[in-house]
C-alpha positions as CSV (number, residue, x, y, z in Angstrom):
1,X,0.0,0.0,0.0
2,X,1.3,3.7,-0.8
3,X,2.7,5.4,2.1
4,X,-0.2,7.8,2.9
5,X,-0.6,7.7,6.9
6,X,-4.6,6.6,7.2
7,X,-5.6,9.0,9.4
8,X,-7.8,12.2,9.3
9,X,-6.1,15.2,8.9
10,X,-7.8,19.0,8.1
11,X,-5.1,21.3,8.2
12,X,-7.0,24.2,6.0
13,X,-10.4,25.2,5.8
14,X,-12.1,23.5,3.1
15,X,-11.3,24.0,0.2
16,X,-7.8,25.4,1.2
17,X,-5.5,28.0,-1.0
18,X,-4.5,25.3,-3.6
19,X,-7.2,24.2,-3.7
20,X,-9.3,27.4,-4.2
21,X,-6.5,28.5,-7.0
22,X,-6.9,25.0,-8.9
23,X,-11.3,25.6,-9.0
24,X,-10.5,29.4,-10.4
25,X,-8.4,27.4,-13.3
26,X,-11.2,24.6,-13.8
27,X,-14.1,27.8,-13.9
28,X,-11.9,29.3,-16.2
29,X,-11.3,26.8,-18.8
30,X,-14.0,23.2,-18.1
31,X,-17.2,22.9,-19.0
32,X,-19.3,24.0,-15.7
33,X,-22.2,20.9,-17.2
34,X,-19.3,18.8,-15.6
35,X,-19.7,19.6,-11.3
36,X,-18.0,18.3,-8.3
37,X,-18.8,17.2,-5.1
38,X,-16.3,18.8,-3.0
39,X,-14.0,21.6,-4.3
40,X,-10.7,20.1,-3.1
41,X,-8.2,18.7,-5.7
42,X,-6.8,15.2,-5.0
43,X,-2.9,14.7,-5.1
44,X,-3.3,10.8,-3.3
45,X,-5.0,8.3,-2.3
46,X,-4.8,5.0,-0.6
47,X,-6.7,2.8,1.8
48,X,-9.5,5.1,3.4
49,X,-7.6,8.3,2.7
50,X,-7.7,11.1,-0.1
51,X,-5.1,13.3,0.2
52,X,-5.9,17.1,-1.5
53,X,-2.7,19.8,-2.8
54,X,-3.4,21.9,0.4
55,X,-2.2,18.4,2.2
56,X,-5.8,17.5,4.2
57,X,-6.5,13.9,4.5
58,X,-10.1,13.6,3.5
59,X,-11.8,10.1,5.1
60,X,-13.1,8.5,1.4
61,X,-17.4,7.7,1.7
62,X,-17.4,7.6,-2.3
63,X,-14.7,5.5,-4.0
64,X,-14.7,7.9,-6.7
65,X,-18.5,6.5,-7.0
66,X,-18.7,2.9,-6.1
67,X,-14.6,2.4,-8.2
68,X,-12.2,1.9,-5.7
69,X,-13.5,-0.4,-4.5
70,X,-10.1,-2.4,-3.6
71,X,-8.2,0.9,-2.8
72,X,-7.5,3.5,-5.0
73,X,-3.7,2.6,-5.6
74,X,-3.9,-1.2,-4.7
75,X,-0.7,-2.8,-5.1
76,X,-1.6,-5.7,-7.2
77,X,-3.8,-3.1,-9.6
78,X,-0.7,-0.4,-8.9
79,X,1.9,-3.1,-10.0
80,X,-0.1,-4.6,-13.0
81,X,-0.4,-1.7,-14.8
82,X,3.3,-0.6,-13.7
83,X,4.5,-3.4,-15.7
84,X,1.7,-3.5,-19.1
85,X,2.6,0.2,-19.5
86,X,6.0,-1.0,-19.9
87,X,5.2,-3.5,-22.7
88,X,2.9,-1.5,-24.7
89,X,-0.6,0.8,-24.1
90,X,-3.0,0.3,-27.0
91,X,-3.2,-2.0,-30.2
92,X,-7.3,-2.5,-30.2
93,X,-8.5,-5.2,-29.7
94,X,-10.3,-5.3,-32.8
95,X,-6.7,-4.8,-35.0
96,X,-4.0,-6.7,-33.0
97,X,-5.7,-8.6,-30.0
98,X,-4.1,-9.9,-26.7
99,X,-4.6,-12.4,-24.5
100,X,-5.5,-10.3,-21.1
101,X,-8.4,-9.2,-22.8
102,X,-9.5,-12.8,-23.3
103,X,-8.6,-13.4,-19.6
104,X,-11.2,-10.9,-18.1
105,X,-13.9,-12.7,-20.2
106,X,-12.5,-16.2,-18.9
107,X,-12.5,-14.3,-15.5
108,X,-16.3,-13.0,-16.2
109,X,-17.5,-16.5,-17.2
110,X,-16.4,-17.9,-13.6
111,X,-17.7,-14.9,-11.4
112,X,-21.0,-14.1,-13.0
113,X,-24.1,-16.0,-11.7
114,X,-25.0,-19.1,-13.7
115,X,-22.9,-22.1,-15.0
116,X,-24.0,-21.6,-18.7
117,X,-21.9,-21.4,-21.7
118,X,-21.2,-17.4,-21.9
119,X,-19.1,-14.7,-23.8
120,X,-17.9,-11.3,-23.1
121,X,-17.3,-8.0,-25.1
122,X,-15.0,-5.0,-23.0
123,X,-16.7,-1.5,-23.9
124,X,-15.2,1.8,-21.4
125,X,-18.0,3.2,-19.9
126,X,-21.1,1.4,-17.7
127,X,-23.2,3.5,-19.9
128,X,-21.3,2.5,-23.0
129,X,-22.1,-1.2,-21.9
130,X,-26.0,-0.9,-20.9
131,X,-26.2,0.6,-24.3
132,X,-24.2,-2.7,-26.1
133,X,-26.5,-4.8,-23.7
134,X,-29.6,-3.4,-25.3
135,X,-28.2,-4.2,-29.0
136,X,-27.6,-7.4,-28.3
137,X,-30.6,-8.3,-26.6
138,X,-32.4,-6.5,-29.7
139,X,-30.5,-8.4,-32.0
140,X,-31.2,-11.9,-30.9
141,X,-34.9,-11.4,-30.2
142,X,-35.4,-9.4,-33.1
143,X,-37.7,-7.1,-30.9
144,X,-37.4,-3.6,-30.3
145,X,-38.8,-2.3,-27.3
146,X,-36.9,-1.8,-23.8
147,X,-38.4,-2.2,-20.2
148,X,-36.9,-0.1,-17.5
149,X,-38.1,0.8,-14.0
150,X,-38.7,3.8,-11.8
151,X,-35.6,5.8,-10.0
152,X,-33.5,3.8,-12.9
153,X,-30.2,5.4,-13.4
154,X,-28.3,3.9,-16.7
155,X,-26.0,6.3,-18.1
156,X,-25.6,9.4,-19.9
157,X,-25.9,8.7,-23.7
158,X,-28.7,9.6,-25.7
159,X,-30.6,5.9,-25.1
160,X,-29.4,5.6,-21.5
161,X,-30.7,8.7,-20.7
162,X,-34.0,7.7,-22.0
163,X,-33.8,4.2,-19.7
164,X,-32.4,6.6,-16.5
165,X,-35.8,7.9,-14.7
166,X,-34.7,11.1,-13.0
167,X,-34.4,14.4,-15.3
168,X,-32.9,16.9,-13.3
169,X,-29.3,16.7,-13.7
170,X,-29.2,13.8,-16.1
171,X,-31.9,14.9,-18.8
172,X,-32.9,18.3,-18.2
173,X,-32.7,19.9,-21.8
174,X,-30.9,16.7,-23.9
175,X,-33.8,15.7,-25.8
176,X,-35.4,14.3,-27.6
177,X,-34.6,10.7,-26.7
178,X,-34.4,7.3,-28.0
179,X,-37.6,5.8,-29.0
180,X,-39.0,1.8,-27.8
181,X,-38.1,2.9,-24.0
182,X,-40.8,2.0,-21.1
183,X,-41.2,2.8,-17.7
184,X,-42.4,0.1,-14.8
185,X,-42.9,0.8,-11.4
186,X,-40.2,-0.8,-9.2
187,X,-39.8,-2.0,-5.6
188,X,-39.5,0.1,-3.1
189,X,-40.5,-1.3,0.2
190,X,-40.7,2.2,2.6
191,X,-42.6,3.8,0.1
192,X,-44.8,1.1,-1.8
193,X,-45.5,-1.0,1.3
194,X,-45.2,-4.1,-1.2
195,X,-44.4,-7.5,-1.6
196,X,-41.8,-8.5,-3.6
197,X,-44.5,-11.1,-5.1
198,X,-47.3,-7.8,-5.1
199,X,-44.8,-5.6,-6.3
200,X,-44.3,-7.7,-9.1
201,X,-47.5,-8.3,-10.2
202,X,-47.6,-4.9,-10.6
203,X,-45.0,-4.5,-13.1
204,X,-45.4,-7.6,-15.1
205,X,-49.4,-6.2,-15.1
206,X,-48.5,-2.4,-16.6
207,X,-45.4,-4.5,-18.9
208,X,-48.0,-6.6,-20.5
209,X,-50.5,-4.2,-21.0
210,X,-49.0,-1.0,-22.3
211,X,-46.1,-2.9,-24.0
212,X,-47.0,-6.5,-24.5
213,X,-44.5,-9.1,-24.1
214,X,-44.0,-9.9,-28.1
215,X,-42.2,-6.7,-28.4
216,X,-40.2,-6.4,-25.6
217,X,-36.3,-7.1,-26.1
218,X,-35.0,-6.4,-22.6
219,X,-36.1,-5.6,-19.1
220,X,-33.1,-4.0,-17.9
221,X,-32.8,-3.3,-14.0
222,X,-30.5,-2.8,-11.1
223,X,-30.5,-5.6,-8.7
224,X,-29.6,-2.7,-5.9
225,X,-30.7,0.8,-7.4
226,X,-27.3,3.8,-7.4
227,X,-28.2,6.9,-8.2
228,X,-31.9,6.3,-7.6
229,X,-31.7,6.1,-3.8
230,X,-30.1,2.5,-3.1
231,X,-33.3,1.0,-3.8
232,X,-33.4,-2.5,-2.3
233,X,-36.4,-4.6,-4.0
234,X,-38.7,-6.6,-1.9
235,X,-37.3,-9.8,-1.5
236,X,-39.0,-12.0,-4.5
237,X,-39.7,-9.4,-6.7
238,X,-36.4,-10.1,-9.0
239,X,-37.1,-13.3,-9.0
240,X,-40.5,-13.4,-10.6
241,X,-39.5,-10.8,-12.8
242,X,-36.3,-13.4,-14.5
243,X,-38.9,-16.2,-14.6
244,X,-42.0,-13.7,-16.6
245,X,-38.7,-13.1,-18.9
246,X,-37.8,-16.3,-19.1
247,X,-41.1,-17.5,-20.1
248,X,-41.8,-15.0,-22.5
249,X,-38.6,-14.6,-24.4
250,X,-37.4,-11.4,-23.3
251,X,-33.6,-10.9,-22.1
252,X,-33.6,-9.9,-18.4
253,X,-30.4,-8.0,-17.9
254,X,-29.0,-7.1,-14.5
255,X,-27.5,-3.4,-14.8
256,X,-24.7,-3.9,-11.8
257,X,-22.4,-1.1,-12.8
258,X,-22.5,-0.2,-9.2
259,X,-23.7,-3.1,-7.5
260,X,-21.1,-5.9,-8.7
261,X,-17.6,-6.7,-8.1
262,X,-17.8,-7.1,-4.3
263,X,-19.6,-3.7,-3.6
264,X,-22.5,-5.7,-2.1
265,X,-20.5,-9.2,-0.1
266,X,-21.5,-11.0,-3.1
267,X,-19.4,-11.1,-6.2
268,X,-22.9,-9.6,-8.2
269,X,-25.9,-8.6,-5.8
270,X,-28.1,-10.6,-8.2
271,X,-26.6,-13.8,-6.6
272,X,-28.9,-12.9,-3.1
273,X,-31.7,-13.9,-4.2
274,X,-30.2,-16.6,-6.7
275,X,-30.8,-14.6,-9.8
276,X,-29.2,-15.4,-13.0
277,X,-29.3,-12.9,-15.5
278,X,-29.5,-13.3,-19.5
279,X,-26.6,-10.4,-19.5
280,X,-24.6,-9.0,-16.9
281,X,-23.8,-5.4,-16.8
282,X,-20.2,-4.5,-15.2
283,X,-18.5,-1.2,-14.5
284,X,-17.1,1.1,-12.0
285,X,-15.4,-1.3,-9.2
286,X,-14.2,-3.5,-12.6
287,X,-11.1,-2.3,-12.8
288,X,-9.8,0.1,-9.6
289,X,-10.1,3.3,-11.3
290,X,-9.0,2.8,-15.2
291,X,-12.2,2.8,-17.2
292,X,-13.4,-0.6,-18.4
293,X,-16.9,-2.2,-18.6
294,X,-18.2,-5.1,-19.9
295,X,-21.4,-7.5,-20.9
296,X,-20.9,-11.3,-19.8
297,X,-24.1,-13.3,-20.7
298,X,-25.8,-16.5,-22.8
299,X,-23.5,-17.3,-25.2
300,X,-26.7,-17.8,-27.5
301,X,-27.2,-14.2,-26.9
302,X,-23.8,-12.8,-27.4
303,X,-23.3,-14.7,-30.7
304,X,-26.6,-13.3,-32.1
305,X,-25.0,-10.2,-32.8
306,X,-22.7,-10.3,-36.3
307,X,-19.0,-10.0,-36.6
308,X,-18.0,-6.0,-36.4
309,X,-21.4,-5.1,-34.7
310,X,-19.9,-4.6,-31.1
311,X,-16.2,-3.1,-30.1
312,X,-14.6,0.5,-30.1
313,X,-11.3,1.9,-30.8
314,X,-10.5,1.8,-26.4
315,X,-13.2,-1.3,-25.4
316,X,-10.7,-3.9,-23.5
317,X,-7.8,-1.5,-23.1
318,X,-4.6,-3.8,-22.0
319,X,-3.7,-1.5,-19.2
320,X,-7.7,-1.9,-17.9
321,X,-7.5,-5.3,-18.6
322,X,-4.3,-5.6,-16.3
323,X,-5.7,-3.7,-13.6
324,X,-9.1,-6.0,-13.8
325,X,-7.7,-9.1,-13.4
326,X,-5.3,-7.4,-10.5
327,X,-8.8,-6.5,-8.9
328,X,-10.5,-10.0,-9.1
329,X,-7.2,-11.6,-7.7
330,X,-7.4,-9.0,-4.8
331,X,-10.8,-9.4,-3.9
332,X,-10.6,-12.9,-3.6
333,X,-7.2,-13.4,-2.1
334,X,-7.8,-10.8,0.8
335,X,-11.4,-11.5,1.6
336,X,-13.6,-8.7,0.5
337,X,-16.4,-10.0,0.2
338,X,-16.3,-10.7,3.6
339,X,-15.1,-7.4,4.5
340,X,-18.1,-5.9,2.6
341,X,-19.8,-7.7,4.9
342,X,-18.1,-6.7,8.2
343,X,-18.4,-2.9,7.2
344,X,-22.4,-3.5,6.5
345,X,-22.2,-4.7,10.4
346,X,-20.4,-1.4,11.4
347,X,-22.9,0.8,9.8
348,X,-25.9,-1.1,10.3
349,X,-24.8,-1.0,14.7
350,X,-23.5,2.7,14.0
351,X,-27.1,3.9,13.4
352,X,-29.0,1.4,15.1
353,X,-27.7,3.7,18.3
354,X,-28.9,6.5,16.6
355,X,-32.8,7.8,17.9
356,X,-34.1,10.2,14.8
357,X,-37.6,9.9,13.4
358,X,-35.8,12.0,10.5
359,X,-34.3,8.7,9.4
360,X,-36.5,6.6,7.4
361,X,-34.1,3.6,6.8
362,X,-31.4,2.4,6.6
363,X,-30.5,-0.6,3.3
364,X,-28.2,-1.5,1.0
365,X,-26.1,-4.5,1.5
366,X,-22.7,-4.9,2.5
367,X,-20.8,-1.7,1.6
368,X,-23.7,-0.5,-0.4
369,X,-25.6,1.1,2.0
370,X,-27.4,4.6,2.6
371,X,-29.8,6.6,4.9
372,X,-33.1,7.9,3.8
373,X,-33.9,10.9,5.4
374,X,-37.6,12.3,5.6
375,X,-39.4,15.0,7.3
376,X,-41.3,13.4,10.7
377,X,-44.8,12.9,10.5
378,X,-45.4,13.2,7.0
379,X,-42.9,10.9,5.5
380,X,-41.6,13.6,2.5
381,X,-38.3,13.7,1.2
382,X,-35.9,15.7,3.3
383,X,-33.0,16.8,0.7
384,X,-32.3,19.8,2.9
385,X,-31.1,17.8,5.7
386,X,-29.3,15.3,3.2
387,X,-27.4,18.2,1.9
388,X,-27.0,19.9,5.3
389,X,-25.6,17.1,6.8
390,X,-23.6,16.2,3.9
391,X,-22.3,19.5,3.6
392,X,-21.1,19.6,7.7
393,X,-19.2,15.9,6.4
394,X,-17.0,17.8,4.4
395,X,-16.5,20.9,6.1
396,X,-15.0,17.8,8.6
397,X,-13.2,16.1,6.0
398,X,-15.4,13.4,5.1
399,X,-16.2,12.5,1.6
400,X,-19.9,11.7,1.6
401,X,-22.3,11.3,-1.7
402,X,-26.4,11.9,-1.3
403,X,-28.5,10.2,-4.1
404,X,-32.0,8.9,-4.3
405,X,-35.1,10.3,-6.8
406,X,-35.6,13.4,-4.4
407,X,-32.1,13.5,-3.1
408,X,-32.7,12.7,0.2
409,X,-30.4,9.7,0.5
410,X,-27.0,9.8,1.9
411,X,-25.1,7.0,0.9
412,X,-22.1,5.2,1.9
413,X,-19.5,3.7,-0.7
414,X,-16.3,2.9,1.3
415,X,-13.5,1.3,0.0
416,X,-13.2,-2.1,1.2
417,X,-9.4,-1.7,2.4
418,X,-11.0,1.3,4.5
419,X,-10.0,0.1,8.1
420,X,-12.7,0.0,11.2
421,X,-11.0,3.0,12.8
422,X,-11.6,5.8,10.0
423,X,-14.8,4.1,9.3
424,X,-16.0,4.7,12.5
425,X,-15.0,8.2,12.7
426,X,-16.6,9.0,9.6
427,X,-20.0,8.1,10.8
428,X,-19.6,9.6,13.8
429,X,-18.9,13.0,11.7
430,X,-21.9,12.3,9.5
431,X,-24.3,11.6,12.8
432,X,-22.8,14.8,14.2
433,X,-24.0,16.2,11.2
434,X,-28.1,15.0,12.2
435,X,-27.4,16.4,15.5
436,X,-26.3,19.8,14.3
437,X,-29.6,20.3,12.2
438,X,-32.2,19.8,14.3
């Protein structure tokens, strides 16, 4: 691991001087459609530190959004890419191939739920990849339509914005959008009140009726919903909805561009409930930081789809492909899932000793997990008090993300080399920051 002491450190107010000079340069010359969390500029990072220019040691909440998940300079993933840098950066795939490419598929076919026959294609981007998913799915069904749910969150290209349900920041002003994409009302246990078998019913009801199940291609759907809130379906509702696909033909594909590759103390969240998808969404956590994403599914599937159809001048990058297969060896020779699992423990006990009727819940698995935060009595959305609290984490030093449909949702992405100590005093800032607000 690098050398950066893991402790807490804010020697500046936040954002200090270098800090401040480096966000006068980014106004001055990037795009202001592309925001930031925190206005502090990173210089290191390793373990459960971030380490900005003005020399504060930030405790990380975020992972850079659910991709660090083994650390953000892991030495396996550090040394890997060390050494394919040395041999060479980029042939594509598509010209001159190479074999650690065809070792993250091998590595995909083994880690993915299901013991079926199944291929692989390496896009950059989870976006990028739901988008490939779709045309495959399209392709071997010859169907057009798409089934998506409510507080969806897919991507940022022109058809993933169409599957992602929230407009405001993601859609606001982009249109018009791609055509064949519906809408289906998902799970949501605090708000819905359902079963997962009643929730279902639900959605196969509204699918079959303003769709029809003759034209539908894919449902597409996040075992554990990211930006939407860290929507946890009841439990039986994903279930029923891979058997009504199964039985009717239509590729069910699990979007777990956030939710896979440990994140949850599973390998893939889908495999709680047993779940196996047609095609298998991965992203984010992939690869510890270099940008790589992938579809693993049915080989019948991934075949439909003719030579030259899929690919893309960076899809499968060797030095991504190094650092993925440095990732899967870490996570399964230092136990993360497990670890994923002892830190859901810590923050599940952390705010079981915590008394507000402000908090709603508290879900996710392993170290997946948020707080929804509501206004007493009546149940709304707070995303005042998310932000406030939030905001009085990083005035501490704490990275923290909100999320959720109405952005009341603080959530909690760790990495899983984060050690008990600075998780612990991270969650002690952020329930500081529900005692402030009141």
């Amino acid at each position: 691991m690098s050398d950066l002491e893991q402790t807490r450190l804010v020697r500046t107010e936040l954002p200090g001087p270098r800090s401040a000079a480096l966000m006068l340069r980014k106004q001055a010359f990037v795009s202001p459609g592309v925001g930031t969390t925190m206005p502090v500029f990173a210089t290191r990072a390793a373990g459960g530190i971030v380490e900005d220019v003005d020399g504060n040691r930030l405790i990380d909440l975020g992972s850079g959004i659910a991709v660090t998940t083994v650390g953000s300079s892991a030495p396996r993933v550090v040394a890997a890419v060390q050494a394919q840098v040395a041999e060479f950066t980029h042939t594509c795939f598509m010209i001159t191939p190479y074999e650690s490419y065809v070792a993250v598929a091998e590595a995909l076919a083994r880690l993915t739920p299901g013991d079926h026959e199944k291929r692989s294609a390496l896009f950059n981007s989870g976006s990028e990849a739901v988008e490939n998913a779709v045309k495959m799915a399209r392709s071997y069904t010859g169907r057009s339509a798409v089934v998506v749910f409510d507080h969806a969150y897919h991507g940022r290209t022109n058809l993933t914005m169409a599957m992602t349900a929230k407009v405001a920041p993601y859609k606001h002003g982009f249109g018009p959008f791609a055509a064949e994409v519906y809408r289906a009302p998902m799970s949501y246990p605090l708000r819905d009140g359902l079963s997962g078998a009643e929730a279902a019913r639900r959605a196969i009801g509204q699918i079959e009726t303003q769709v029809g199940a003759g034209n539908l291609a894919a449902l597409v759907i996040e075992p554990i919903q990211g930006e939407g809130g860290f929507v946890v379906p009841a439990e039986g509702f994903l279930p029923a909805l891979a058997d009504w696909c199964r039985t009717n033909g239509v590729v069910f594909v699990a979007d777990e561009v956030q939710s896979g590759f440990g994140r949850t103390g599973t390998m893939f969240a889908s495999e709680t409930e047993d779940v196996v998808p047609d095609l298998v969404v991965s992203a984010k956590g992939i690869a510890g930081g270099l940008p790589l994403s992938a579809v693993t599914g049915r080989a019948e599937i991934m075949e439909a789809v003719h030579p030259g159809g899929l690919g893309g001048t960076y899809g499968g990058n060797p030095l991504a492909c190094a650092a993925a297969l440095a990732v899967i060896e870490t996570i399964e020779s230092d136990g993360l899932l497990e670890r994923a699992r002892q830190i859901e423990t810590l923050v599940r006990e952390r705010f079981a000793r915590v008394d507000d009727p402000r908090i709603a819940e508290v879900r996710g698995r392993g170290a997946m997990l948020a707080v929804e935060l509501v206004q007493p009595g009546t149940g709304e959305p707070d995303a005042a008090l998310a932000k406030s609290i939030a905001a009085h984490a990083h005035s501490q030093g704490v990275i923290t993300l909100t999320c959720g449909t109405w952005g009341n949702v603080i959530r909690f992405l760790p990495p899983l080399s984060i050690s008990d100590e600075l998780l612990t005093e991270a969650l002690d800032i952020v329930v500081a920051g529900l005692e402030v607000t009141r």
